[in-house]
MIGU-270478 format. One line per 3 residues: number of its first residue (from 1); their letters; for each residue x, y, z of C-alpha. Coordinates in steps of 0.001 Angstrom, whole numbers, plus 500000, padded with zeros to 6 digits. Each point is the difference from the previous one (the first is absolute). Layout:
! residues N
NUM	A	X Y Z ~ ...
END
This chain:
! residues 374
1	XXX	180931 936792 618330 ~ 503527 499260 501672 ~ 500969 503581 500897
4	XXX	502386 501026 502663 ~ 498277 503292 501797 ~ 501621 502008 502940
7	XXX	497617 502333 501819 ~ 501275 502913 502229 ~ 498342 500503 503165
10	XXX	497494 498012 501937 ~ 497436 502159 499722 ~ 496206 498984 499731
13	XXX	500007 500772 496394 ~ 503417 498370 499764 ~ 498872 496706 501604
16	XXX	496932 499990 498313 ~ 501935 499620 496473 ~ 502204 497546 501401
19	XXX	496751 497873 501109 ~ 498699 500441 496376 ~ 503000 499277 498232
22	XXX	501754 497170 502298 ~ 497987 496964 498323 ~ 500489 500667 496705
25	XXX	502878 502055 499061 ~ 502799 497877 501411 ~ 502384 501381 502441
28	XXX	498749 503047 502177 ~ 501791 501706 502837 ~ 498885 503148 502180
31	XXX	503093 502017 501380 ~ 499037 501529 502927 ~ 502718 502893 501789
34	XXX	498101 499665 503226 ~ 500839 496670 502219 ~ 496845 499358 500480
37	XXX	496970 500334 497701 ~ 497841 502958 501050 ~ 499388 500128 503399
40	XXX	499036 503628 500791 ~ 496095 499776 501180 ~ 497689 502504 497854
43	XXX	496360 500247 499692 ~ 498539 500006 496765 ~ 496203 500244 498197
46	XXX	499863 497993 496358 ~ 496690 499203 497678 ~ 499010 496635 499843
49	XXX	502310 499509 496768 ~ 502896 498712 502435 ~ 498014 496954 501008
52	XXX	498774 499374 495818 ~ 503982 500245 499762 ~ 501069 498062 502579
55	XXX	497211 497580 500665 ~ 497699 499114 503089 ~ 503265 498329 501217
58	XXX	501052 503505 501259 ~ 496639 501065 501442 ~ 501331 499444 503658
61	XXX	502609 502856 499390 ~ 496990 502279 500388 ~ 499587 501793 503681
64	XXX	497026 501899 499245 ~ 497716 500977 497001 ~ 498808 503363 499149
67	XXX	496081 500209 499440 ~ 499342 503997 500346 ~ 501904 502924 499243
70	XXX	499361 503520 501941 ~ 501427 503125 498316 ~ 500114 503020 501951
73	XXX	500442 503739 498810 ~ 499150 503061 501954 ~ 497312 498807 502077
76	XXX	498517 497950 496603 ~ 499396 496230 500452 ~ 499863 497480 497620
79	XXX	500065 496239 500052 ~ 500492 497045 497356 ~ 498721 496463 500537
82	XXX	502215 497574 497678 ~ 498313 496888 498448 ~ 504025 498314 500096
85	XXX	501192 501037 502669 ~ 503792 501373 499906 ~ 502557 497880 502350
88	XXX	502494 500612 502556 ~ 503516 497870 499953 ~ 502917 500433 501381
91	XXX	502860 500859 497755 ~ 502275 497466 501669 ~ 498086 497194 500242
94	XXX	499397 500634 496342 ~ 503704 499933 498992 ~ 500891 497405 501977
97	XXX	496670 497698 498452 ~ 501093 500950 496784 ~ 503265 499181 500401
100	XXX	498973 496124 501775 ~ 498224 499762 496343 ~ 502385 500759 498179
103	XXX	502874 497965 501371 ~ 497090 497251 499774 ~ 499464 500114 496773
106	XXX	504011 499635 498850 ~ 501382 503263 500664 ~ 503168 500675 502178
109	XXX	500210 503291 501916 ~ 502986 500989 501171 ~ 500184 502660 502375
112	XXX	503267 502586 501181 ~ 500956 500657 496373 ~ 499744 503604 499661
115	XXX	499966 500392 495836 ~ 502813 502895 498695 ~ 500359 499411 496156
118	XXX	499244 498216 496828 ~ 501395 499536 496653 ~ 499428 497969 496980
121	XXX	502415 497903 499475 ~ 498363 498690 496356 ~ 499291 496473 501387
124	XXX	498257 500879 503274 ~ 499643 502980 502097 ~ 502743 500714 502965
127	XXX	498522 500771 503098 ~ 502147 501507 502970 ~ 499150 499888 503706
130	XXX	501399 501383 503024 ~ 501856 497789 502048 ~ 497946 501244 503167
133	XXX	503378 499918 502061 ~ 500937 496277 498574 ~ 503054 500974 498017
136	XXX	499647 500598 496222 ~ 497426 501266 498121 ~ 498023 497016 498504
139	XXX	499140 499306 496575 ~ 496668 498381 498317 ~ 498751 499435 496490
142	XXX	496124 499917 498449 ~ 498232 500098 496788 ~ 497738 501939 501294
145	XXX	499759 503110 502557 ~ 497035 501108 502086 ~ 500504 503019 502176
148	XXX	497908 499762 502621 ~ 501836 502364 502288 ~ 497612 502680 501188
151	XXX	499817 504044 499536 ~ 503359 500298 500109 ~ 500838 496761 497063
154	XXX	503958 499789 499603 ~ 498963 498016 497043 ~ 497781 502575 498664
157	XXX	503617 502277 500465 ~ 502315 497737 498529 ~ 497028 498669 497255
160	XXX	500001 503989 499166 ~ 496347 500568 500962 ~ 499192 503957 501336
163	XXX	499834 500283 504000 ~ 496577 499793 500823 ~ 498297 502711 502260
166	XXX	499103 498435 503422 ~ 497996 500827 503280 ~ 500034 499412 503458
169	XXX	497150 498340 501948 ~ 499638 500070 503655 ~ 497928 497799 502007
172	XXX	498715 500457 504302 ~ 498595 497050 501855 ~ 497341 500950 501976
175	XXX	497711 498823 502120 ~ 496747 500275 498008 ~ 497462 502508 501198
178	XXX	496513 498686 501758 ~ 497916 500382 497270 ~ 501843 498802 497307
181	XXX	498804 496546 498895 ~ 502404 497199 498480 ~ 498734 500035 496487
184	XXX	500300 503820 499508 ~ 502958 502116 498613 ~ 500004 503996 500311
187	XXX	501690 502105 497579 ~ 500145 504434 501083 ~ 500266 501766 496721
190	XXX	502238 503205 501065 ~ 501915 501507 497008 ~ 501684 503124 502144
193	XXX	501724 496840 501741 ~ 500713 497617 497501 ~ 498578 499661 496142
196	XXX	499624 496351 501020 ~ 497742 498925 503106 ~ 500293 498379 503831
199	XXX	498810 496823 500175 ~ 499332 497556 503226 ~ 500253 496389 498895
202	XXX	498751 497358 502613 ~ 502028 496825 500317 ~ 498204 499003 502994
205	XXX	497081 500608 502212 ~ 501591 502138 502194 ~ 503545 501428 497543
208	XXX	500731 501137 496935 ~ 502181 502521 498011 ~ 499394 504365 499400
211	XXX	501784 500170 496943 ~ 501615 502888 497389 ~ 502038 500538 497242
214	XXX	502324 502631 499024 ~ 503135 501239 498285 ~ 502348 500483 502981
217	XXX	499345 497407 502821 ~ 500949 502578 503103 ~ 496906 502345 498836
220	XXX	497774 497046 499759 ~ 500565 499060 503794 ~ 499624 503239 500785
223	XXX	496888 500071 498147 ~ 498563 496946 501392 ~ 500876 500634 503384
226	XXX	497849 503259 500110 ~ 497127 498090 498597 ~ 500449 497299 502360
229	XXX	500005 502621 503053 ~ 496782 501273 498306 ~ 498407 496595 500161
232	XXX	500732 499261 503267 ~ 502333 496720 498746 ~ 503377 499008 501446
235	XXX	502878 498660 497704 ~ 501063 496818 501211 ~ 502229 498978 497301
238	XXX	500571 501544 496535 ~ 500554 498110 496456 ~ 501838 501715 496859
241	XXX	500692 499335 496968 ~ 500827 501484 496454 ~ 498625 498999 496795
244	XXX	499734 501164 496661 ~ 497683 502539 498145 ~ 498852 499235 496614
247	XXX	500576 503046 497564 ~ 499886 498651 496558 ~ 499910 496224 498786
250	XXX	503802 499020 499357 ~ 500579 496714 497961 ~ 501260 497373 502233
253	XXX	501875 498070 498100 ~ 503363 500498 498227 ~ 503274 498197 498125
256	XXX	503060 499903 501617 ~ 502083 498610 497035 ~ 497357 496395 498811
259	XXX	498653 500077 504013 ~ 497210 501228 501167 ~ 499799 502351 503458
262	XXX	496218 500592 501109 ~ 498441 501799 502775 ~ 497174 499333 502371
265	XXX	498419 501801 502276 ~ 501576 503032 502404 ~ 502818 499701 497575
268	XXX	497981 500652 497094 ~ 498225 502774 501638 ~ 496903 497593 500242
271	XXX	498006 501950 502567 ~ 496417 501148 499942 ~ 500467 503704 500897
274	XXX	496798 500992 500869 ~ 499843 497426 503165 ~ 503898 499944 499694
277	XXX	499185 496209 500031 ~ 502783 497374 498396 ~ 498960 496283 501273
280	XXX	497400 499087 497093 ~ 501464 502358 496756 ~ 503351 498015 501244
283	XXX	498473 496583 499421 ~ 498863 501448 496541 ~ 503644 501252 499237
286	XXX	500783 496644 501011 ~ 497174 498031 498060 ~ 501404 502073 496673
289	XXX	503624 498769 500727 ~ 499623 496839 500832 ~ 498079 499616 496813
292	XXX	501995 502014 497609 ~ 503385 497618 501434 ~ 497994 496702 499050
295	XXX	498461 500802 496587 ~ 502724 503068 499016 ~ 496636 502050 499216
298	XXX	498563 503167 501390 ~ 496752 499248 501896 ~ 496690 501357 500963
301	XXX	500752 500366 503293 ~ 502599 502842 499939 ~ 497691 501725 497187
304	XXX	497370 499660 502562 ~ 501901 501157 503009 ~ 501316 502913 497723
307	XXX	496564 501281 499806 ~ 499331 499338 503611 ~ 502954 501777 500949
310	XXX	499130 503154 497880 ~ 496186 500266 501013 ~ 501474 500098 503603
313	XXX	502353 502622 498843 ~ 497492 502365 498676 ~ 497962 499602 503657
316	XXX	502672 501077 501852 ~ 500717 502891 497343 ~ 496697 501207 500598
319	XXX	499911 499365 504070 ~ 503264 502023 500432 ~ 498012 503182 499069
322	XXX	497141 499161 502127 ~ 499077 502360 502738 ~ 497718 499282 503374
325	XXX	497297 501764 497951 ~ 500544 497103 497053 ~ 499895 497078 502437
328	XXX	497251 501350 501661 ~ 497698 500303 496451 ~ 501311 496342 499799
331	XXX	498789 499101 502948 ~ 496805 501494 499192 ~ 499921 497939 497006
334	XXX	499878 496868 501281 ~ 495921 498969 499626 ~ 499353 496306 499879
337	XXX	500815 499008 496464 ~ 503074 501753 500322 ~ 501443 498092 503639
340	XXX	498188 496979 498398 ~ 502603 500510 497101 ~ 502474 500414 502192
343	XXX	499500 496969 501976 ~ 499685 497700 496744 ~ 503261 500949 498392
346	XXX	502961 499969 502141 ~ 503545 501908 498927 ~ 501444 497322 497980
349	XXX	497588 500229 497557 ~ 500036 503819 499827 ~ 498913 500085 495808
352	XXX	496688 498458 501057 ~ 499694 501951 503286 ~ 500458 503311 498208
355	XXX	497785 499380 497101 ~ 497046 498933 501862 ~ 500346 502860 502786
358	XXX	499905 502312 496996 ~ 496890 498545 498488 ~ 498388 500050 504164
361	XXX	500992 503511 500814 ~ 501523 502099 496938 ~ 500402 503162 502435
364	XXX	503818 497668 501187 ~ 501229 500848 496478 ~ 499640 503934 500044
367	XXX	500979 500346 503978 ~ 503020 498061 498276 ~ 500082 502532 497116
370	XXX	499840 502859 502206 ~ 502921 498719 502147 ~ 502230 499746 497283
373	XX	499257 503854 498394 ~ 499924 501608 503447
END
């Protein structure tokens, strides 16, 4: 179908669209405001589901893979063996892949236009860019609009979507303890700290990252770098970001006069808050777009990321109002058929996960009832 799409921001979800779109719907063009395609180094774990997105062409992005997960609360120590095991990328090398595929494929990408306004000008849409210090503000035209512009989506503002609610995460390298093998991840459960969790990602044999998230970045540090002094682990070089939280399932698509404006990703608030995770539920976003632009048709995809989205919801509802008492009965809880659940059914397919570690252990659902009355 010969459509003419612009897409805002060269994010991974943003790129990923492009890729999907740029052989059959005619012209596609990624603005990007930075002058370079992401370039900031960040250390991130994903499910499998990237590489079934992406294909084995992308398996050499992966640094390390994830085979056991340790969770820690109050002396309490359990462990997870995963039958796929989870992957480690770097966010950069990601972009920048996904960006060499798209441009592949047909797409142009054009980088140091920093997007300000649209309007509908009945025949096409009328983009506006920043002129980035070259004179006047420059002017663009589509049939089609993706904003693909993060947490903070000026085409979300200008599209009239609400703000969405965002976080801070924080990330240490470190030097990785002795004992600590390759294949492992730890997570410390410690709710007077954080309702969230610390987490030490490998990315090597001998580094990886102590992570957190958090509402105000400055506490966070602060946060982490007491927990690092407790662990005996010096910071040798910290990674931040902000993303998106998740609240309620907004629809992603709107008219701007006959045009259509879509979302994807950070910009839709497409981010798995339990994990506060946004790599694979953006490919979905992305999957649903790229789809609906093609065939003018809602899709399975975004009705299946919709549920995703709200099972992950309701998990983080009920792990706000856990204690170090509640993760410590969790803990407890963990017998083989329940890890073996665990290790079968990773967080991107959280409908399957929950269901069958409800049929294994009932005693999750009323720790998870009594969370939510206390």
């Amino acid at each position: 179908m010969e459509k003419d799409v612009a897409i805002i921001g060269g994010s991974t979800s943003g790129l990923f669209t492009a890729c999907l779109l740029a052989r059959q719907a005619g012209r596609v063009r990624v603005f990007e405001a930075a002058e370079l395609i992401e370039s900031t180094p960040r250390t991130l774990i994903v499910t499998d589901y990237m590489l079934k997105a992406l294909g084995k062409t992308c398996d050499d992005m992966v640094i390390n893979r994830i085979h056991r997960f340790e969770l820690f609360a109050d002396g309490r120590v359990g462990s997870v063996s995963l039958q796929r095991p989870d992957l480690v990328i770097e966010r950069s090398e990601l972009t920048q892949r996904l960006a060499e595929q798209a441009e592949e494929r047909g797409a142009e990408i054009l980088t140091g236009h920093k997007f300000m306004d649209l309007e509908s000008n009945g025949k096409r849409l009328k983009l506006t860019f920043s002129s980035n210090g070259r004179g006047s503000p420059e002017e663009e035209s589509a049939q089609v609009l993706v904003g693909a512009d993060g947490s903070s989506s000026r085409v979300a503002q200008k599209g009239g979507w609400p703000a969405s609610d965002t976080v801070s995460i924080v990330q240490a390298v470190v030097e990785l303890p002795g004992d600590m093998p390759q294949d492992t991840a730890r997570i410390w459960f410690i709710p007077e700290d954080t309702p969230y969790f610390y987490w030490l990602l490998p990315h090597s044999k001998t580094h990886g990252v102590l992570g957190l998230i958090g509402k105000d970045e400055k506490m966070i540090k602060r946060s982490l770098e007491a927990f690092l002094d407790r662990k005996g682990l010096k910071t040798e070089e910290y990674q931040n970001a902000v993303t998106s939280l998740y609240k309620r399932w907004i629809p992603n698509h709107k008219k701007l006069g006959d045009h259509d404006v879509y979302l994807v990703g950070d910009a839709a608030g497409h981010v798995k808050v339990s994990t506060v995770g946004g790599i694979v539920t953006g490919f979905q976003g992305a999957l649903g777009v790229a789809e609906a632009i093609l065939h003018d048709d809602s899709n399975v995809d975004l009705k299946a990321l919709r549920r995703e989205l709200n099972l992950h919801r309701l998990i983080r509802k009920v792990l706000n109002r856990f204690t170090q008492n509640d993760y410590i009965k969790l803990l407890d809880m963990l017998d083989q058929a329940t890890r073996s659940t665990l290790g079968r059914f990773h967080r991107d397919e959280t409908s399957k996960l929950l269901l069958n570690l409800l049929l294994k252990q009932p005693r999750l659902l009323l720790l998870g009832l009594r969370a939510i009355l206390s």
